[in-house]
N, C-alpha and C positions, 0 to 999 in steps of 0.2 A: 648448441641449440639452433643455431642459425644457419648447420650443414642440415639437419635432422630437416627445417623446415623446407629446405629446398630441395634435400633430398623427396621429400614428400610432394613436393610438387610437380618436379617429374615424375615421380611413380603417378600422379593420379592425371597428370598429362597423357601421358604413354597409355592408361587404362582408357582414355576419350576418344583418342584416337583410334585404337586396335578399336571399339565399340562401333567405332565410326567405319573403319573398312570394314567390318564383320557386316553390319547392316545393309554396306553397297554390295557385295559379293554376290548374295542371292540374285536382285534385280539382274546384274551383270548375265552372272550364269546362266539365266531364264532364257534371255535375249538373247544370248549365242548360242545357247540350246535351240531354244526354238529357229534363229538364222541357218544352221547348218543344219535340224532335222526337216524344214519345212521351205523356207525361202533360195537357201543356194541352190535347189536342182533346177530352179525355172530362171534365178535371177544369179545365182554364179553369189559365192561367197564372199565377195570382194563387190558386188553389186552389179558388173560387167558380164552381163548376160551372153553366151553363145547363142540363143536363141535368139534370133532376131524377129520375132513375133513378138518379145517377152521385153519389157524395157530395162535400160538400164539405170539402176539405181545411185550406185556410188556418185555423190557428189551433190546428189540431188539437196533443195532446199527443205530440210526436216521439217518447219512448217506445213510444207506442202506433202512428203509422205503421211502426215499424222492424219491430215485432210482425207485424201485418199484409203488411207485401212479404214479411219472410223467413218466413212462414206461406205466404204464395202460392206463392213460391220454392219452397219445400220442398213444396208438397201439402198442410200440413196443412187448411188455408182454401182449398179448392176451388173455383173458377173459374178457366174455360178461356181466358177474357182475359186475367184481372190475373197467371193462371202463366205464360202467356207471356212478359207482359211484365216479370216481375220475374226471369223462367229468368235472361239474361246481368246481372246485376245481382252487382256486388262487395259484400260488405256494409259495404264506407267509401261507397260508392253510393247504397248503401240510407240510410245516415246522413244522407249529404249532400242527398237529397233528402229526408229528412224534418223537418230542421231549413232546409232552404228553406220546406217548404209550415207548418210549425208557426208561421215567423216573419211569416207574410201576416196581413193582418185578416180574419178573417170578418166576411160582408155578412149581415147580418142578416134574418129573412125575419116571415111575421107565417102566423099561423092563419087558416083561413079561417071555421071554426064554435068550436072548440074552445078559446075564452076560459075568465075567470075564473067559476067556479062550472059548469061544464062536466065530461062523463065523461073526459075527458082528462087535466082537471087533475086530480079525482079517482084518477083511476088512477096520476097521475105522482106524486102529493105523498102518496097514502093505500093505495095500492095496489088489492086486492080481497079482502077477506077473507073472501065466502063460500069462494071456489077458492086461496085461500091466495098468492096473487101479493102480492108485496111491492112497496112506494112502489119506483118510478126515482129520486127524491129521496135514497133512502137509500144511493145508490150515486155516483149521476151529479152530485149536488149538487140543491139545489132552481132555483139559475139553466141547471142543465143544464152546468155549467162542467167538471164529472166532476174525478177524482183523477188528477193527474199518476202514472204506473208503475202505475196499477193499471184506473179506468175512465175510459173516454174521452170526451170532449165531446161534448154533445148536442145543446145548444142551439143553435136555428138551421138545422139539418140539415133538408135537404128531406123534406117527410114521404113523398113516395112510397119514396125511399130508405130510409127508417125503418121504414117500411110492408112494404116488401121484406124487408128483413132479417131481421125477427119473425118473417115467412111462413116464411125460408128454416131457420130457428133449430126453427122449429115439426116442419117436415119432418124435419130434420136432413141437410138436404143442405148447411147450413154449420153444422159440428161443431168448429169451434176456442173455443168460451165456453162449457161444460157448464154454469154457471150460468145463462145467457141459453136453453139448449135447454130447461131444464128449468122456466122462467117462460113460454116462450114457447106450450109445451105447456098451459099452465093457460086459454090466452088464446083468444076469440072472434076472428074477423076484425071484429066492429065495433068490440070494446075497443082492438083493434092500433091501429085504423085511427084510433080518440080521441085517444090517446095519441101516436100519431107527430104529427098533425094539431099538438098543445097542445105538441108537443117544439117543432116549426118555429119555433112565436111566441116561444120563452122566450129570455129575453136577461137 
C-alpha cells in the first residue's frame, strides 16, 4: 500500500509539472516568434543591433524596456515605427520580450575620439556647470550600468543613437523623460555628440 501511495504521488507530481511547462511554452513561443519575426531585423536577435540608428537592446534593464513598448503602445514615446510595432502587443508580451532582450549580453563598442580626459568624459562624469547640465554619472552610474526601475543602461550604446535621442529630447519630439527634455535643452550639438561618443566606449 505504501509503494501504491507513492507511487501515486509521483504520477500526479510529474502530471503538475508537465501542466506547468505546457502552460509556459506558448508565452515562450509568442515572444521568440514575435522577436525573430519583428524585432531582430532592426535590433539583431541577440539585441546587438548593426544598425547604429537602432539601439541596442541586449542587457538592457527590463523594467525600463516594458517602459518603452507600452509608452510606444500607448503614444506617450512617439514614433511611428516602434507604435506600430508595439499597437498588437499583450503586455505578458511586452514582458516576455523584455526579459528575453534584458537576458542577452551586450557586445561592447569603443569611442572613436572621446577617451579619457576628453569633453565627453567631462560632461558624463562632471556635467557642465556654466549651462547647469548635470554629470550622466549621477544618474546612469559612472560605468554607464544606469539604475535598475529607474535609469537605464548606457554603456556601450551606439553613439549615433545616443546622439539622436538628445536631439529628439532637445526638440521635444520625444516627450516621455521631462528630466532628459530639460538637460537636453541646456546642450550644444557638439556637447551631445562628446558625450554620446564617450557613452559607446564605457563599459
Amino acid at each position: 500500500m505504501q509503494f501504491r501511495h507513492i507511487a501515486w504521488l509521483v504520477s500526479s507530481l510529474m502530471l503538475t509539472v508537465s501542466a506547468e511547462v505546457l502552460a509556459e511554452a506558448p508565452a515562450q513561443k509568442s515572444a521568440e516568434q514575435t522577436i525573430n519575426n519583428v524585432c531582430a531585423a532592426c535590433h539583431g536577435a541577440d539585441g546587438n543591433s548593426a544598425i547604429t540608428l537602432n539601439p541596442k537592446l541586449a542587457g538592457q534593464h527590463p523594467e525600463y524596456l516594458e517602459k518603452q513598448l507600452t509608452e510606444f503602445k500607448s503614444g506617450k514615446r512617439a514614433n511611428a515605427v516602434m507604435s506600430g510595432m508595439a499597437a498588437g502587443l499583450s503586455e505578458q508580451e511586452i514582458k516576455d520580450i523584455a526579459a528575453y532582450f534584458a537576458a542577452k549580453k551586450l557586445t561592447l563598442g569603443q569611442a572613436t575620439k572621446n577617451g579619457a580626459g576628453s569633453l565627453g568624459e567631462k560632461i558624463y562624469r562632471g556635467g557642465i556647470a556654466a549651462t547647469g547640465v548635470p554629470a550622466c554619472a549621477a544618474c546612469h552610474s559612472p560605468n554607464g550600468a544606469g539604475l535598475p526601475k529607474q535609469f537605464p543602461r548606457l554603456g556601450g550604446q551606439h553613439a549615433d543613437y545616443t546622439l539622436a535621442q538628445l536631439k529628439t529630447f532637445r526638440t521635444g519630439e520625444r516627450a516621455n523623460a521631462p528630466m532628459m527634455m530639460a538637460i537636453a535643452a541646456k546642450m550644444t550639438d557638439a556637447e551631445m555628440a562628446a558625450v554620446a561618443d564617450y557613452i559607446q566606449g564605457l563599459r
